[in-house]
Every structure is written in structure tokens, then in C-alpha cells.
MARVO-136597 format. One record per residue (C-alpha): x, y, z. Coordinates in pm, 1 decimal. Layout:
N
<node xx="X" yy="Y" zz="Z"/>
...
//
This chain:
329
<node xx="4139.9" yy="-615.4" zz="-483.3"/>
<node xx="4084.0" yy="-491.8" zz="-138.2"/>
<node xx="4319.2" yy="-709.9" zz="133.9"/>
<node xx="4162.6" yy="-675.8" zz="473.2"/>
<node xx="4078.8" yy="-871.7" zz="739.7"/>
<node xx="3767.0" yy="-1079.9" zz="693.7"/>
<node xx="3601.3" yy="-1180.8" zz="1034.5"/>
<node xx="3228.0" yy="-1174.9" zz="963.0"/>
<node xx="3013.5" yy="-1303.9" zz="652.1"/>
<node xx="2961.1" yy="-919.4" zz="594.0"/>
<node xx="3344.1" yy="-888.5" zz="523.7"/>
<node xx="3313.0" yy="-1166.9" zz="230.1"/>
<node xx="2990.1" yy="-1028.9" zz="78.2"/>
<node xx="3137.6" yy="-673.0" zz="60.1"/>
<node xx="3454.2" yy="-773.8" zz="-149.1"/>
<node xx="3380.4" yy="-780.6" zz="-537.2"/>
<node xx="3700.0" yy="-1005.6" zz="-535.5"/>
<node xx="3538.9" yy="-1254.6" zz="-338.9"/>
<node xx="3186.4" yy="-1245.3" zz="-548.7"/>
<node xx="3459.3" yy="-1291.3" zz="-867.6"/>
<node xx="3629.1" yy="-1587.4" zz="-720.1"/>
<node xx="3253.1" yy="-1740.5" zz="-637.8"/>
<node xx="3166.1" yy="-1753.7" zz="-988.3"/>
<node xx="3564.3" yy="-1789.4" zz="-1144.4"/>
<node xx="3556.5" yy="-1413.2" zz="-1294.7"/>
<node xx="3861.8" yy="-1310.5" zz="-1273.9"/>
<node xx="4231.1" yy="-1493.6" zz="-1273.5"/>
<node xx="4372.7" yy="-1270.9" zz="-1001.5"/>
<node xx="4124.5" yy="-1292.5" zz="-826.9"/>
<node xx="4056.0" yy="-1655.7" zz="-809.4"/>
<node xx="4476.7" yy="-1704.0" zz="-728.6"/>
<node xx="4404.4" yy="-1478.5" zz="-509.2"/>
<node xx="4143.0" yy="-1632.2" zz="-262.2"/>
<node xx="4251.3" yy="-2019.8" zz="-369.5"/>
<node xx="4554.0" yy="-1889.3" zz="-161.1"/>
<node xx="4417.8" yy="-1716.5" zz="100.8"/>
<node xx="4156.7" yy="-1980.1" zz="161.3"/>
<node xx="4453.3" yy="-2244.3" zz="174.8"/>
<node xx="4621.1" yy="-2025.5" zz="464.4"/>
<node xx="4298.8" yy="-1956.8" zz="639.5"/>
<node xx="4153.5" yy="-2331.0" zz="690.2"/>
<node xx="4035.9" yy="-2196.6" zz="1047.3"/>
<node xx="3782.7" yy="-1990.1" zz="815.6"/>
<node xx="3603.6" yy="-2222.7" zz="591.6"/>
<node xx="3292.0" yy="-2250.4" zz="707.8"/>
<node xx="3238.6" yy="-1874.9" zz="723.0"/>
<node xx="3364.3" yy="-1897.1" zz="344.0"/>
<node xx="3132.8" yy="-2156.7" zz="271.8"/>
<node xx="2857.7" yy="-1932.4" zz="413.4"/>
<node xx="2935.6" yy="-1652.7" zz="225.4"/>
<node xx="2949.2" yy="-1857.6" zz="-73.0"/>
<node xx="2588.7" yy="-2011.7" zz="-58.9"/>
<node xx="2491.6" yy="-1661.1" zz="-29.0"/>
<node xx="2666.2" yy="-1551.2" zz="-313.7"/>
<node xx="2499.4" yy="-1827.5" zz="-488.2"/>
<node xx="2193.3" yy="-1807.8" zz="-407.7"/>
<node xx="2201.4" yy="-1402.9" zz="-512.7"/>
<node xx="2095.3" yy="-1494.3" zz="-899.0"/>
<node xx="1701.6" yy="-1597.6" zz="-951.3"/>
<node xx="1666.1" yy="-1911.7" zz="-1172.5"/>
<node xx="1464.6" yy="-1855.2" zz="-1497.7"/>
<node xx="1112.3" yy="-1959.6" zz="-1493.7"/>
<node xx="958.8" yy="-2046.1" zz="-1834.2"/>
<node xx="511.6" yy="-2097.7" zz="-1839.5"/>
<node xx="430.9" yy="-2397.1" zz="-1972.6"/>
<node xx="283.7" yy="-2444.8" zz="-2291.1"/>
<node xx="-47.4" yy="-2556.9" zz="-2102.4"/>
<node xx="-14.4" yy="-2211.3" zz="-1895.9"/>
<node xx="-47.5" yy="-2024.1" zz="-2243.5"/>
<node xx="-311.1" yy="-2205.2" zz="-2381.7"/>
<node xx="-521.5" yy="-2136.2" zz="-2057.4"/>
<node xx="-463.5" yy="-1761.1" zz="-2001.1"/>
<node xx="-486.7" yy="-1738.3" zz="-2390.7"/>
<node xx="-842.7" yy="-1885.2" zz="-2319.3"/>
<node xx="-906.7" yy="-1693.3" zz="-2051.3"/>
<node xx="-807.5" yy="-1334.6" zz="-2262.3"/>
<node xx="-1023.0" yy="-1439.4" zz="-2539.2"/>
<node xx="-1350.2" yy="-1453.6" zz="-2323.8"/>
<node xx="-1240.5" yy="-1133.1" zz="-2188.4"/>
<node xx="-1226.8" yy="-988.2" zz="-2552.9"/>
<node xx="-1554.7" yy="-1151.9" zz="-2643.0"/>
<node xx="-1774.1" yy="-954.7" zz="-2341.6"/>
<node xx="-1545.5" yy="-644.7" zz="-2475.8"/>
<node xx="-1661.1" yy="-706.1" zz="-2788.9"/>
<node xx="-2046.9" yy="-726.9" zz="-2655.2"/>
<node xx="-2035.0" yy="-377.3" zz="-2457.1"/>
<node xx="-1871.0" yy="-209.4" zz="-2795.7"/>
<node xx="-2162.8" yy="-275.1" zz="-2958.8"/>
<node xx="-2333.9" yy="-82.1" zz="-2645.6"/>
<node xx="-2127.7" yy="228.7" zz="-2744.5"/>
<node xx="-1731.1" yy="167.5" zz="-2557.6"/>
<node xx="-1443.8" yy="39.1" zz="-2749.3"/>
<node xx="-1267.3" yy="-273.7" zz="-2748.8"/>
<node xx="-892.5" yy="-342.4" zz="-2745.6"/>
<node xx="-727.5" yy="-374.0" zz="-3062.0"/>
<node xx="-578.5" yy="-711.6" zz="-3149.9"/>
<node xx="-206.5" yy="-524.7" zz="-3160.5"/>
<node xx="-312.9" yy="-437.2" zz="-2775.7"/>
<node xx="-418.6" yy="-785.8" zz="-2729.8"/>
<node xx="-136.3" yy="-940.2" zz="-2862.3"/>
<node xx="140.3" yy="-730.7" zz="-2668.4"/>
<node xx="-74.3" yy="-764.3" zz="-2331.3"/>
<node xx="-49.9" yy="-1201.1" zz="-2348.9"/>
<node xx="347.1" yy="-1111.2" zz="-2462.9"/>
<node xx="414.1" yy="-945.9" zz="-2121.9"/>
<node xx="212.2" yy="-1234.5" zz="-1939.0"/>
<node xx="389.5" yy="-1499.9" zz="-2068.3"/>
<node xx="716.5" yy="-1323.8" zz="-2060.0"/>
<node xx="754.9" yy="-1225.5" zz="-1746.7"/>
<node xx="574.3" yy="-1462.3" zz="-1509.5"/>
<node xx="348.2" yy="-1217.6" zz="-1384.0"/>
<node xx="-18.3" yy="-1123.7" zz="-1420.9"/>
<node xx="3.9" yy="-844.4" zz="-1635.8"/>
<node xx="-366.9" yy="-663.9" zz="-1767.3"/>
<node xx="-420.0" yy="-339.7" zz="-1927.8"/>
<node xx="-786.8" yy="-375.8" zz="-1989.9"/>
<node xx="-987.9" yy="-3.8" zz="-1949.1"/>
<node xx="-672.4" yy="203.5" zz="-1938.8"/>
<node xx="-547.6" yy="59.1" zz="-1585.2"/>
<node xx="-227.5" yy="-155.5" zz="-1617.1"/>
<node xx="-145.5" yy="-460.2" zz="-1325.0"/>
<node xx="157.7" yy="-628.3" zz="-1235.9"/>
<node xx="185.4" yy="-941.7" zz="-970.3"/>
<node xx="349.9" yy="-1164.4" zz="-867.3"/>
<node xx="338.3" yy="-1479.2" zz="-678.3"/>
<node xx="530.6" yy="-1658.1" zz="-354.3"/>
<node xx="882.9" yy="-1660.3" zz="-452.5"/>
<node xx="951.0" yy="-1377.0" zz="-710.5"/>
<node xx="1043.3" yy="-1086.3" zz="-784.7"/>
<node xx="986.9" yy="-875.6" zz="-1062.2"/>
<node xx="1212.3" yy="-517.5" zz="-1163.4"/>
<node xx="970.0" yy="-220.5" zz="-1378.5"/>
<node xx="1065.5" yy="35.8" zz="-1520.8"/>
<node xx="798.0" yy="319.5" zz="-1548.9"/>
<node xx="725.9" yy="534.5" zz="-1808.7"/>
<node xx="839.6" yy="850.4" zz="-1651.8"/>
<node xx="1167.1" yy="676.6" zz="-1593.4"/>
<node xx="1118.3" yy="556.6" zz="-1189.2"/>
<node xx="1248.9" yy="173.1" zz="-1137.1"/>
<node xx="1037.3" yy="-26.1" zz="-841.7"/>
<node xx="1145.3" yy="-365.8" zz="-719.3"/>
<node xx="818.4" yy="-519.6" zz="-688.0"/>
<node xx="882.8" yy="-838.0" zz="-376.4"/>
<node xx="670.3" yy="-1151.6" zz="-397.8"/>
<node xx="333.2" yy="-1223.4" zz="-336.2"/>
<node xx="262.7" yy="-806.2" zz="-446.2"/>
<node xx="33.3" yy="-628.1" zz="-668.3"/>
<node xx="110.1" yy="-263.7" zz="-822.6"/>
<node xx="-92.0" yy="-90.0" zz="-1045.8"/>
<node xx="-135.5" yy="213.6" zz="-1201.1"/>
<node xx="-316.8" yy="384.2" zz="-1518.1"/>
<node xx="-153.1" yy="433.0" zz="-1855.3"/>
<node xx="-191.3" yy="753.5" zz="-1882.1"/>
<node xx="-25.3" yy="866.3" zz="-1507.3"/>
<node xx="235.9" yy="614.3" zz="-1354.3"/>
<node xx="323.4" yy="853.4" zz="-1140.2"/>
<node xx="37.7" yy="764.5" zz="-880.6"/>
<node xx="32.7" yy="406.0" zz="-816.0"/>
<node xx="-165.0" yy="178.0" zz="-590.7"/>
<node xx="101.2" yy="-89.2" zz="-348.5"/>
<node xx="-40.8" yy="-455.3" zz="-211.5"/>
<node xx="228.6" yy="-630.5" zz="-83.5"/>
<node xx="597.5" yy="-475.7" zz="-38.5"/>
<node xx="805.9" yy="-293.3" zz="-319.2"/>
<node xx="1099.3" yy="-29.0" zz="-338.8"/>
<node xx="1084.5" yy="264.2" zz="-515.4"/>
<node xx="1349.0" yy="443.1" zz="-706.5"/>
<node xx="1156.2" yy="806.9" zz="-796.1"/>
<node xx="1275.2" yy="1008.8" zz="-1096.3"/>
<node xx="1281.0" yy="1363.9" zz="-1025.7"/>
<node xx="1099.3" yy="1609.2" zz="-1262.1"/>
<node xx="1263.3" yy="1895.5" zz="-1251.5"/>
<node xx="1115.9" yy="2116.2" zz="-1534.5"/>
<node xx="745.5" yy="2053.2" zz="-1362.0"/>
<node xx="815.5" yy="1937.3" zz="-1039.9"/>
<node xx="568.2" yy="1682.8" zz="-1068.6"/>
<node xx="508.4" yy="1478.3" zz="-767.9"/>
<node xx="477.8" yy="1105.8" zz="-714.8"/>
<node xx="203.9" yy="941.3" zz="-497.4"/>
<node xx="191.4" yy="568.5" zz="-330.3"/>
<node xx="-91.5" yy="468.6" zz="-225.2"/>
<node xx="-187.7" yy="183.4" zz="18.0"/>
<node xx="-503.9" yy="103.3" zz="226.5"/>
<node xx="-367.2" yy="268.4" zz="555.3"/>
<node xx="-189.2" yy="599.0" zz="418.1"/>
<node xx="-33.2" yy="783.3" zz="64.7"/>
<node xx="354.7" yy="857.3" zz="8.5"/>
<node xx="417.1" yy="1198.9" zz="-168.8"/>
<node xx="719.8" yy="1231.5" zz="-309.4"/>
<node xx="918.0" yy="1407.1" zz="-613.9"/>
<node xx="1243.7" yy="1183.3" zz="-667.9"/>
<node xx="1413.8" yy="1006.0" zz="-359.8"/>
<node xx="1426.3" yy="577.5" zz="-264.8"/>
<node xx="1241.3" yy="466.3" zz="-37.3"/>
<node xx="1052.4" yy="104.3" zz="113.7"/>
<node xx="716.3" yy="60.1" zz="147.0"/>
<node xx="542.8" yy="-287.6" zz="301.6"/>
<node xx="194.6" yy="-364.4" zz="325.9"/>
<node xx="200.5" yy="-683.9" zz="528.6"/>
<node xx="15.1" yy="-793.1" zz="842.5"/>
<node xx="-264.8" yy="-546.0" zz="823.2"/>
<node xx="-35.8" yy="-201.2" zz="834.1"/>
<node xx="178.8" yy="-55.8" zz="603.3"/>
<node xx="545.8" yy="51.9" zz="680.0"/>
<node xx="810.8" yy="273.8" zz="519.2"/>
<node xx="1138.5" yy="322.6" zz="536.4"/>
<node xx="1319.3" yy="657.0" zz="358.7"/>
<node xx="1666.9" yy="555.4" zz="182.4"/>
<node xx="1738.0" yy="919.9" zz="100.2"/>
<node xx="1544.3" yy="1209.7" zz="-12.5"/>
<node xx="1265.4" yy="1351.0" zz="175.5"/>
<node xx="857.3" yy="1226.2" zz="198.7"/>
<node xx="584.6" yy="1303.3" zz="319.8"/>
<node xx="307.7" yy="1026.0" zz="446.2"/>
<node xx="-12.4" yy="1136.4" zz="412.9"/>
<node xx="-208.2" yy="884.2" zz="674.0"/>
<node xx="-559.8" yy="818.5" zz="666.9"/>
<node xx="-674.7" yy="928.8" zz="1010.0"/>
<node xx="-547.0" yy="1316.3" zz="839.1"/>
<node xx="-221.9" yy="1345.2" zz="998.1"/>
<node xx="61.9" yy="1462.8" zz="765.2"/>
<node xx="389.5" yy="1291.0" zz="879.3"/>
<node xx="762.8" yy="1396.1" zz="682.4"/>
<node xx="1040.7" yy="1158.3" zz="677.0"/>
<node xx="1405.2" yy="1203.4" zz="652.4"/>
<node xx="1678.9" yy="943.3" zz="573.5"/>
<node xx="1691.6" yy="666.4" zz="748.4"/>
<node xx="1345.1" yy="685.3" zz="937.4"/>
<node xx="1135.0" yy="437.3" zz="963.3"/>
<node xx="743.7" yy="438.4" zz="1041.6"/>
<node xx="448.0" yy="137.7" zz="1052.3"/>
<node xx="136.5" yy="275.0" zz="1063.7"/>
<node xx="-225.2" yy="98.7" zz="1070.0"/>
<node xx="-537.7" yy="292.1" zz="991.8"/>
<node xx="-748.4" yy="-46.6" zz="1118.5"/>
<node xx="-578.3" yy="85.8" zz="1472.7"/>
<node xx="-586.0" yy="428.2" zz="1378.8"/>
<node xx="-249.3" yy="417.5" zz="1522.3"/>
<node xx="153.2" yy="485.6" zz="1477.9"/>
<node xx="343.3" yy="164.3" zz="1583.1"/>
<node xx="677.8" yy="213.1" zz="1492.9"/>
<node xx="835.9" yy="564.9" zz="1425.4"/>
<node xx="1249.3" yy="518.5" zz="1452.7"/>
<node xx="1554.8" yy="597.5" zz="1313.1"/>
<node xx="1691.7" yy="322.6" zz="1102.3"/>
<node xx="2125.5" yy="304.9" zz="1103.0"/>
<node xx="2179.8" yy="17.0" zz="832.6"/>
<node xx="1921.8" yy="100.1" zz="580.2"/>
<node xx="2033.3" yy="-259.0" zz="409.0"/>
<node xx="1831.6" yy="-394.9" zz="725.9"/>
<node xx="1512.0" yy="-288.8" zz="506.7"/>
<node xx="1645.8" yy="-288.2" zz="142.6"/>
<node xx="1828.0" yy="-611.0" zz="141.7"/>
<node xx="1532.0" yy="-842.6" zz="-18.5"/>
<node xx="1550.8" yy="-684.0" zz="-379.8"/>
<node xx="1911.2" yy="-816.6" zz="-390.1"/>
<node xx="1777.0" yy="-1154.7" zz="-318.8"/>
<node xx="1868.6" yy="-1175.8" zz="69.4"/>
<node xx="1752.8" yy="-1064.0" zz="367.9"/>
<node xx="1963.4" yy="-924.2" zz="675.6"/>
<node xx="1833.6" yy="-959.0" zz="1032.5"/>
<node xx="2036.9" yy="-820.6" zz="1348.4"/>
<node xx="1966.7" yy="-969.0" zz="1697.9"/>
<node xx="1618.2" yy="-1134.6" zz="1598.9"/>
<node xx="1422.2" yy="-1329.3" zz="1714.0"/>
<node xx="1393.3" yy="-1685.4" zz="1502.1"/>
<node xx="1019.2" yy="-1594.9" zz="1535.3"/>
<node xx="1034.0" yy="-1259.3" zz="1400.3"/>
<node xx="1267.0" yy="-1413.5" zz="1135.8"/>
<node xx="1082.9" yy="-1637.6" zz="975.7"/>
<node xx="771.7" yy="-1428.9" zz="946.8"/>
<node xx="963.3" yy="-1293.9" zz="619.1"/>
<node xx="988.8" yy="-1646.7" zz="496.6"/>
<node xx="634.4" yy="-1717.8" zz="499.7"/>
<node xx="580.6" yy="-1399.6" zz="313.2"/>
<node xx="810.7" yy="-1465.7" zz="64.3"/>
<node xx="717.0" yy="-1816.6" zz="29.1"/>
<node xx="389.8" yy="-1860.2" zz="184.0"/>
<node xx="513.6" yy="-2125.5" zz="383.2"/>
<node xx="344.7" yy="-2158.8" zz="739.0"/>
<node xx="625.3" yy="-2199.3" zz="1032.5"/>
<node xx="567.2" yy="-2384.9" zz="1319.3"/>
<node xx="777.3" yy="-2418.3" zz="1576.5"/>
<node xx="796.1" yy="-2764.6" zz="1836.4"/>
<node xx="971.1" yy="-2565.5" zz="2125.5"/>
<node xx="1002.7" yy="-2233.3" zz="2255.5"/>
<node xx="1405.9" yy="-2236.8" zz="2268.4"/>
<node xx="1412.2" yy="-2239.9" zz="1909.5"/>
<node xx="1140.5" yy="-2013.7" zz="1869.0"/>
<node xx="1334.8" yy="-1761.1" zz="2108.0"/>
<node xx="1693.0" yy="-1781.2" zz="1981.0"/>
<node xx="1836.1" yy="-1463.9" zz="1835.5"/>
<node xx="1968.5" yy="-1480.3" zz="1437.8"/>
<node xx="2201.7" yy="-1260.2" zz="1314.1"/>
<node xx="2307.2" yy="-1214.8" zz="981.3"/>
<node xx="2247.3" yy="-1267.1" zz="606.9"/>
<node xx="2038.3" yy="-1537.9" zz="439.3"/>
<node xx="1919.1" yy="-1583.8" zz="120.2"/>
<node xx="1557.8" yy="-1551.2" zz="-17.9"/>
<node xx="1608.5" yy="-1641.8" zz="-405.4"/>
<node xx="1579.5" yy="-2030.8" zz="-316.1"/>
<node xx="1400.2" yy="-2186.5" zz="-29.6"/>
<node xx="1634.7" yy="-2484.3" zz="16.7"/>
<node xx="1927.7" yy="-2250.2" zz="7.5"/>
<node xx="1762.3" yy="-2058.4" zz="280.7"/>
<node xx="1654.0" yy="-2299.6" zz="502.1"/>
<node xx="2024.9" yy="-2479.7" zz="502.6"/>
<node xx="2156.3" yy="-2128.1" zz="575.7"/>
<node xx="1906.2" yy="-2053.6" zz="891.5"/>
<node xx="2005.5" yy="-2415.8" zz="1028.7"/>
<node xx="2350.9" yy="-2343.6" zz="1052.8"/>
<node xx="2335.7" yy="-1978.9" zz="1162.3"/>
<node xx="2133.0" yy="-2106.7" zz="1462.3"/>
<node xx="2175.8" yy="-2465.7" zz="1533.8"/>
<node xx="1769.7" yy="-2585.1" zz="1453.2"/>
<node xx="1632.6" yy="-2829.1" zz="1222.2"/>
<node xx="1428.2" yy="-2683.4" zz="937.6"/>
<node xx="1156.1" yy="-2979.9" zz="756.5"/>
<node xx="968.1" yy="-2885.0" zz="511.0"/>
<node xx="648.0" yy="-3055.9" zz="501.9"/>
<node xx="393.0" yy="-2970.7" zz="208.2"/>
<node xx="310.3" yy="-2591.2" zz="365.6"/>
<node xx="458.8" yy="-2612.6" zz="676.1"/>
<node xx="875.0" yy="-2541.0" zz="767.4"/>
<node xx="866.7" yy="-2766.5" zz="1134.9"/>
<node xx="1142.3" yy="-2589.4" zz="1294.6"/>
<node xx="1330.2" yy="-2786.6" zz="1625.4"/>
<node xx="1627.2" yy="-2751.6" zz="1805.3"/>
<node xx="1863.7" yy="-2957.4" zz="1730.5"/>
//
């Protein structure tokens, strides 16, 4: 258990001890911070924070309805049928095995999930996020409202809509590289993490560690080191962001189910929430549209979120069928 001073929601979230007493781990623990929370009443909201963030960490299961099946079932077995029609033109058909294990993976995971003429999907909607493991043995974190895909027979070249972190197994014996590719530029690399966001009509990337190279489309050849960040949109035909990056976490922090932001503006904040959510924001004055957030919130639930933004900077969040009606309070 680490003792130290804890003076900022950072200090709490850093702690395993603290993450143990949230969800009543571990005995010592839980004396532990029972105690210290006792003796530190001047602190309780900033443990309450902490603790809704905590919280809201873990994504709740989501089950398809039975109705869900039954449609995509229907919609699969037209598919098969106009297979069926062009085999008799000369091209093969999926097998029912193939059939069977594509609907499993639908169903199962919440995603849209095809592997019809070699080329395998996966996508999610507003709100999720989905964790794939490869088949050469590379993990991505794939962030809502995003498409990968790739074919079966090379997922090590795959094609990004949306945002999505990448965790690159190195092949050492053939030094075989791995490409993503978006509509503005292509990522080479052979086994490093990296970040890579294809919102608002550019594509950014951030470099966790390892070494890339961006290959943009306007030609230019661009190579990254840790912690550099660069946004890039071939609709411009122009770099709009190339920086250096100190607290990676900054960029990385939405697979874990939150999202950090560091003297930001509420505007620039929430532009994150309606891509995660495709909620619209509008805001009713320009105070609250202007005041700087800093800090960690939480992505996994929407409520959770909005409760968290209200009392990290004093506004009034209403959610109101697509719309989040933000005011000052």
C-alpha cells in the first residue's frame, strides 16, 4: 500500500489500494482508507470524485435481444441466398460452419461483424468499445462509433474509420511490417503502440513508443518518435498539428473508459462526448462554453459523465433526446 499525500483526483486513481477499497478487495486495504477517509473529512468530495470514476471504469454487459437475432439472422440468410445465386455463375458460397460462426460473433459481441468474400469487419456503435485480438498476435482497442477491417488472409494491413489504439506485435524472424490505413494518410510500422483518430475530416496520431512512419497522401513521408503527435488532412492538403505530447495518457486514456483533459476548453471538451455518444452539445452562454476543465471524467456511462463534468466546472448538463443543454449554473 503506497501512503502518500493525496491532493488531486490523479493521486486517488493512481493507488491500487484505493481502486481495492472502491470495490471492497482487500481487508487492509479497506481498514486502511475507512480510516484515512475518517481523518481526512476536509477531502471527501475529491474521494467521492475519484470514486465515481473508479466506478464508472467497468462497461455494463449488453445482451441483443431475441428480436435483434431473428432480424440479422434474416438479414444473413438473404445474403446467403444471392451467394447461393452467383455460385451457380461459377464463385463459391460460404459454408454453413462459416455461416454459423459469422452470426456467433454478431450476436456475441455487439458489433457488426461480416466475413463475406474473404474481408472481415468489426463496428461498433455510440457508446462502446470493443478489444481484438489479431491473428498475428497485435491487440487494437477499437473506440465507439469505429469501423476496422481487414482481409483474412493479411491482418497486418488494416483499414481505420473512427479512432482505435494499436498494440503491434513485432515479427522478428521476417520483419514484416504493419500498415494503417485511413482516408488522409497510411501508418507503417513493425511492433510499437500508438493512437490513431479519424474524426472531423483529418486523421491524427499519436506515437506511445516505438518508432512510425506516416505515409500522407499529398507524398510526404513523415517519422514519429515517442510522444509526438501529428493531425493531418489530405481534404486541406495540410499538417495542422505536429507537437510533442508529455502525458501520453492525455491521448490513450479513452480505452480505459475515461478521458483526461488539461486546461480545456468546455467546448473542446465536449466535442469527445458527442463522439462517443453522438450526443449534439449546445451551449446557452458563452461563459460556460469558455470555462477551462481539467481533469478526469468518465466515458463508460453518460449519466456518470455528465454528473462528473457538472461538478468539475460548476454548469448544468440536461439531456434532452439528442441534445446535452449545457448552462452555467
Amino acid at each position: 500500500m503506497i501512503k502518500k499525500k493525496y491532493t488531486t483526483i490523479y493521486d486517488f486513481l493512481d493507488d491500487i489500494s484505493f481502486t481495492n477499497w472502491v470495490h471492497q478487495n482487500n481487508g487492509t486495504d479497506i481498514g486502511y482508507w475507512d480510516f484515512w477517509i475518517e481523518n481526512n473529512s476536509d477531502k471527501k468530495e475529491l474521494v467521492e470524485n475519484a470514486k465515481a470514476l473508479v466506478l464508472g471504469v467497468s462497461f455494463d454487459q449488453k445482451f441483443v435481444s431475441k428480436e435483434k437475432i431473428t432480424l440479422e439472422w434474416q438479414k444473413l440468410e438473404s445474403k446467403i441466398q444471392a451467394k447461393k445465386l452467383v455460385h451457380k455463375r461459377g464463385l463459391k458460397y460460404l459454408k454453413p460452419f462459416s455461416i454459423a460462426a459469422s452470426i456467433v460473433l454478431l450476436i456475441s459481441f455487439g458489433v457488426y461483424f461480416l466475413n463475406f468474400n474473404n474481408k472481415i469487419i468489426h463496428k461498433t456503435n455510440y457508446g462502446e468499445i470493443l478489444n481484438l485480438k489479431l491473428q498475428d498476435g497485435s491487440t487494437v482497442t477499437l473506440n465507439s462509433n469505429s469501423s476496422l477491417s481487414y482481409y483474412k488472409t493479411d491482418s497486418r494491413k488494416v483499414w481505420l474509420t473512427g479512432e482505435a489504439f494499436f498494440q503491434v506485435e513485432k515479427k522478428i524472424a521476417s520483419n514484416a511490417k504493419f500498415w494503417v490505413v485511413t482516408k488522409d494518410l497510411s501508418v507503417e510500422v513493425f511492433g510499437t503502440s500508438f493512437n490513431v483518430s479519424t474524426k472531423k475530416k483529418k486523421t491524427d496520431v499519436f506515437l506511445e513508443e516505438g518508432k512510425i512512419w506516416l505515409k500522407l497522401n499529398n507524398g510526404v513521408n513523415k517519422k514519429m518518435i515517442p510522444g509526438n503527435y501529428i493531425s493531418y488532412s489530405s481534404e486541406r492538403n495540410e499538417v495542422l498539428e505536429d507537437k510533442n505530447i508529455f502525458n501520453p495518457v492525455i491521448k490513450t486514456s479513452w480505452k480505459d473508459g475515461s478521458l483526461l483533459f488539461e486546461n480545456l476548453s468546455l467546448e473542446k471538451a465536449m466535442e469527445k462526448i458527442e463522439e462517443t455518444y453522438g450526443y449534439s452539445v449546445v451551449f446557452k452562454d458563452d461563459i460556460s462554453k469558455n470555462t477551462l476543465i481539467t481533469g478526469a471524467v468518465p466515458i463508460t456511462n453518460i449519466d456518470i459523465c455528465i454528473k462528473a463534468i457538472e461538478k468539475s466546472v460548476n454548469v448544468l448538463i440536461i439531456k434532452k433526446e439528442n441534445n446535452l443543454i449545457i448552462s452555467k449554473k
